[in-house]
C-alpha positions in Angstrom: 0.0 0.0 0.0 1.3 3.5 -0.1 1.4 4.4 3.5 3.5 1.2 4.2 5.8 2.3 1.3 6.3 5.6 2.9 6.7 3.8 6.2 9.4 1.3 4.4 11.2 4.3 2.9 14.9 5.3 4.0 15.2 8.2 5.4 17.2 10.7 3.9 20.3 12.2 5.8 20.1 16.1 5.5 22.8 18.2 3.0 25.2 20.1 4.6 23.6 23.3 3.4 20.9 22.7 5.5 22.7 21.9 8.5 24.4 25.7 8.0 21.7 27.3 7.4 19.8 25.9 10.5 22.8 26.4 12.4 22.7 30.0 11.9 19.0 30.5 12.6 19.7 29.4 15.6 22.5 31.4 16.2 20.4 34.8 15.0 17.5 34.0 17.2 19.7 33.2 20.4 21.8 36.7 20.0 18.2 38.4 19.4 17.1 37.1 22.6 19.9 38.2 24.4 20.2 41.4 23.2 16.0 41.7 23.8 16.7 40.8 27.8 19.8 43.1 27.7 18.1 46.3 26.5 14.9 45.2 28.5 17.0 45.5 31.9 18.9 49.0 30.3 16.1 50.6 29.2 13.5 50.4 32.7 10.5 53.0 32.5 10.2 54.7 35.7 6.8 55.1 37.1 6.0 58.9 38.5 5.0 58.8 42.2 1.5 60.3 43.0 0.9 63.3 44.7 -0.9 63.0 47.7 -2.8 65.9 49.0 -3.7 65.7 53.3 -6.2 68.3 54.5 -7.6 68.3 57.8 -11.0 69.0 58.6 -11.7 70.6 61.9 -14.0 73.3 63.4 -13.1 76.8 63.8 -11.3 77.6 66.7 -12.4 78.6 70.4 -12.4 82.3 71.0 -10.2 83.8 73.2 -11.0 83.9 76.8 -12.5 86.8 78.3 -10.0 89.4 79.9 -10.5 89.3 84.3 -12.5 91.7 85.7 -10.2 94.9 87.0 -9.8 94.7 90.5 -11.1 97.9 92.1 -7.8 99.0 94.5 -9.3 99.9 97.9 -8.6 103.6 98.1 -6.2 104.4 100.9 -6.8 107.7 101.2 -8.9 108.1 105.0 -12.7 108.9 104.7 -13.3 112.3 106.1 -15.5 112.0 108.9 -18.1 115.0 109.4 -18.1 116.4 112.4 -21.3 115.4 114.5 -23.8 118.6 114.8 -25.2 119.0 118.6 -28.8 119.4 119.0 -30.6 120.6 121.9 -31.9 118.5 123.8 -35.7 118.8 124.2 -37.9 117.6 127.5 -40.8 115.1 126.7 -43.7 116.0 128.3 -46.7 113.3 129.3 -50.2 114.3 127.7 -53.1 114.3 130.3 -55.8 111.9 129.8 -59.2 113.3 129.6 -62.1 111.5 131.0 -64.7 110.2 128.6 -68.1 112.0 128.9 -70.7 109.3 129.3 -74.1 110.3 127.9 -77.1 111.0 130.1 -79.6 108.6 129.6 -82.8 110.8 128.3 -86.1 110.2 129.6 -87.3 108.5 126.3 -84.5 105.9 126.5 -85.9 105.1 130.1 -89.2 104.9 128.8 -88.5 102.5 126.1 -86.3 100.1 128.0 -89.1 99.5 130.9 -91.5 99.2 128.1 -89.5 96.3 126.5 -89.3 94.5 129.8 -92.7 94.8 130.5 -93.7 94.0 127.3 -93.3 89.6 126.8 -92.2 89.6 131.0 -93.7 87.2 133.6 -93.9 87.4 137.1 -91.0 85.9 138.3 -88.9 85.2 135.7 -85.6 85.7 135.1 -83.3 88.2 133.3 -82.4 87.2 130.0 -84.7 84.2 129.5 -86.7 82.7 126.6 -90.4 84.2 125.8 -92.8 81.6 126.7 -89.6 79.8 129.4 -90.6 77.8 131.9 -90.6 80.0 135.4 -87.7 78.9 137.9 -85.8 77.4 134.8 -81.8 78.0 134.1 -81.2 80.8 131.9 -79.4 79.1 128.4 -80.3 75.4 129.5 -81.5 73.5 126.3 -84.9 72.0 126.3 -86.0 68.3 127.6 -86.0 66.1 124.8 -89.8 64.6 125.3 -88.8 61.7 122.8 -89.1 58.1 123.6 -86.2 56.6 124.7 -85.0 53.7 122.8 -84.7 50.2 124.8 -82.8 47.0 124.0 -85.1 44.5 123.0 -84.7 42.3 126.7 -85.6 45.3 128.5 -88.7 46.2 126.1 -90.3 42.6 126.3 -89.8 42.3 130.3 -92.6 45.8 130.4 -95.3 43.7 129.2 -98.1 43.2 131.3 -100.3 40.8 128.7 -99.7 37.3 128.0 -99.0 38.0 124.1 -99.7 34.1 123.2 -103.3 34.6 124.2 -105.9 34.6 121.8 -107.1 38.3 122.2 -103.2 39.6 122.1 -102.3 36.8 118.9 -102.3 37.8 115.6 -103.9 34.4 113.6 -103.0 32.7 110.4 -105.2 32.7 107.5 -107.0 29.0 107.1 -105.2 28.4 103.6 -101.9 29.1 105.8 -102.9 27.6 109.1 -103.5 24.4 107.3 -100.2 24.1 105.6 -98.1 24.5 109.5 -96.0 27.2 108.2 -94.4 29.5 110.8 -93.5 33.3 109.6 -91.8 36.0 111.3 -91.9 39.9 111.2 -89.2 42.7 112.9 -91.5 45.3 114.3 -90.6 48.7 116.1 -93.2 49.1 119.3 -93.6 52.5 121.2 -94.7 52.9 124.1 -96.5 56.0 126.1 -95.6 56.9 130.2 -99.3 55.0 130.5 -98.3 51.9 129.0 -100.0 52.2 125.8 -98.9 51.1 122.6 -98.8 54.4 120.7 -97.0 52.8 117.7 -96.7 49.7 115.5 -94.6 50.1 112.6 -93.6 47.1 110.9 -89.7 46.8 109.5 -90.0 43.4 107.9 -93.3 41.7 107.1 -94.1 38.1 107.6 -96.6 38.0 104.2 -98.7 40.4 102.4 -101.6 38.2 104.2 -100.5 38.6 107.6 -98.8 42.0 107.6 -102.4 44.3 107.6 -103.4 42.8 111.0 -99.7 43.2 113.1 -100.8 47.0 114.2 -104.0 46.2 115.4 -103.5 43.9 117.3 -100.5 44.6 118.7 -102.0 47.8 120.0 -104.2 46.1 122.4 -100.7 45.2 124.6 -100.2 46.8 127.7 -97.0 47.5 129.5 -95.7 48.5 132.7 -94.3 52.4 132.3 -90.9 53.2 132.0 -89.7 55.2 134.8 -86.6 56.6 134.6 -84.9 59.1 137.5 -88.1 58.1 139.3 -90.5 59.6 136.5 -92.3 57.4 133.6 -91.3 58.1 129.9 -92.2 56.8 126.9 -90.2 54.2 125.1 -89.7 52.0 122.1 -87.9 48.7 121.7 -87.5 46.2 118.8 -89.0 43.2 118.2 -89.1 39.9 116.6 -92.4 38.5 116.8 -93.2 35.0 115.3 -96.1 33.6 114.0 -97.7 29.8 113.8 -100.7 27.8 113.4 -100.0 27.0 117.3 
């Protein structure tokens, strides 16, 4: 084939032109190179430095301080002293008192003022006392409170007089409440006059609407020993918790 004949072929040596001229190639392109690296390392460009320009910022300056204040120099010259002027002497002399003239009292005044104690008096009363004052009382004393006194409840019950479980002094149930054998209650407020008398029923709590109309009358009917108190009777109230049953 013809790439085995090519392969087969001899090789043929080189002429000895050749070899010359190859030899001087290389002996052009190795003095090229050498003079290349020589002028590179001759010939060096030299960079210029930069300039560098520093400028400080700051704010403006403080201002001066202020000049001290001049110190005044105490004056060392002696104060002239004037020379004290002499008065006379004058004598203080007390001023007389003068009695006060007290007016005459005219007949009119006289007149007027025995009319005004006349006038409202009683026979022996006292100076400076109330119109309408109780003769013989103390001039200024405040009135007796004539209001019943208010007892504890103990003290209230133990005046009765009544046995308040019989039937005239009982307050009854209704018969649709009597049969059921409820028990109710009511808190009542009982005054009392100096005779004993129930003056006052005023219930506080009922027991029922059904029950409640009939507590003040017949709770009046009760009778109670009087209160005495400092040896005379007054009236008096208590409280009370009064029950009611079917019993």
């Amino acid at each position: 084939m013809a790439f085995e004949a090519v392969l087969g072929a001899e090789r043929l040596a080189p002429s000895g032109a050749r070899r010359v001229t190859i030899t001087v190639s290389l002996l052009l392109h190795a003095v090229a190179l050498a003079v290349g690296v020589a002028y590179s390392f001759w010939h060096v460009d030299e960079l210029p430095l930069p300039t560098v320009a520093v400028s400080l910022a700051g704010g403006a300056p403080p201002p001066p301080p202020p000049p001290p204040p001049a110190r005044h120099h105490a004056s060392t010259t002696p104060n002239k002293t004037r020379p004290t002027e002499v008065r006379p002497k004058t004598e203080l002399v007390q001023p007389t008192e003068r009695p006060k003239e007290t007016p005459k009292p005219s007949a009119s005044d006289d007149r007027d003022s025995s009319d005004d104690d006349k006038e409202g008096g009683e026979e022996g009363g006292v100076e400076g006392g109330v119109k309408g004052g109780v003769v013989g009382g103390v001039v200024g004393a405040p009135p007796v409170n004539q209001g019943p006194k208010m007892l504890p409840p103990q003290v209230g019950g133990k005046q009765l007089l009544i046995d308040p479980n019989s039937d005239p002094y009982k307050v009854g149930l209704p018969p649709p409440l009597a049969r059921g054998g409820m028990s109710f209650f009511a808190i009542l407020r009982i005054c009392v006059s100096t005779e004993g008398t129930v003056t006052d029923v005023k219930v506080l709590r009922g027991a029922d609407p059904a029950i409640d109309p009939q507590i003040p009358t017949v709770l009046r009917r009760w009778r109670y020993r009087p209160y005495t108190l400092d040896g005379r009777p007054v009236p008096f109230c208590y409280m009370l918790r009064y029950e009611i049953s079917a019993r």
